[in-house]
C-alpha positions in Angstrom: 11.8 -7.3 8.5 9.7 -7.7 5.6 6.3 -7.5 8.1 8.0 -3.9 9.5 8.5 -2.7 6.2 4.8 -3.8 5.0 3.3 -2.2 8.1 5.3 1.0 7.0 4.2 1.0 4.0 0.0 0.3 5.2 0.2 2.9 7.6 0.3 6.3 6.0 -2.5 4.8 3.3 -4.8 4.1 6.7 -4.1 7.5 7.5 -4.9 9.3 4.1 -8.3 7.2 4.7 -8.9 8.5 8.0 -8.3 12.1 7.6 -10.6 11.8 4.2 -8.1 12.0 1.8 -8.3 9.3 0.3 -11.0 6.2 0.0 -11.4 3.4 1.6 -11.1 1.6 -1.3 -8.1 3.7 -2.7 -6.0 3.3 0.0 -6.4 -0.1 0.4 -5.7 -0.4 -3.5 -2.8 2.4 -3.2 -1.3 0.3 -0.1 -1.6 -3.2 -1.9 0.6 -1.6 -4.9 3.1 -0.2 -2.7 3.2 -3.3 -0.6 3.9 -5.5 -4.1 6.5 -3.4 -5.7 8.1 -3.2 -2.5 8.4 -7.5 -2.1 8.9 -7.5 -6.0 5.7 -9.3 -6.5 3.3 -8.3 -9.3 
């Protein structure tokens, strides 16, 4: 499902955050991107 593949896609940008690779901020930014070109939405 669309919901499955969003999760899939939120997931590993939660977990760069966590471990303190990444921001909060970026990965919420880096997941939002990844979450729109993978519905096609811009």
């Amino acid at each position: 499902t669309e919901y499955a593949e969003v999760v899939n896609l939120f997931v590993p940008e939660i977990c760069k955050y966590l471990t303190g690779e990444k921001s909060a901020q970026e990965a919420l930014d880096d997941a939002a991107a990844a979450i729109r070109s993978a519905t096609g939405r811009q």
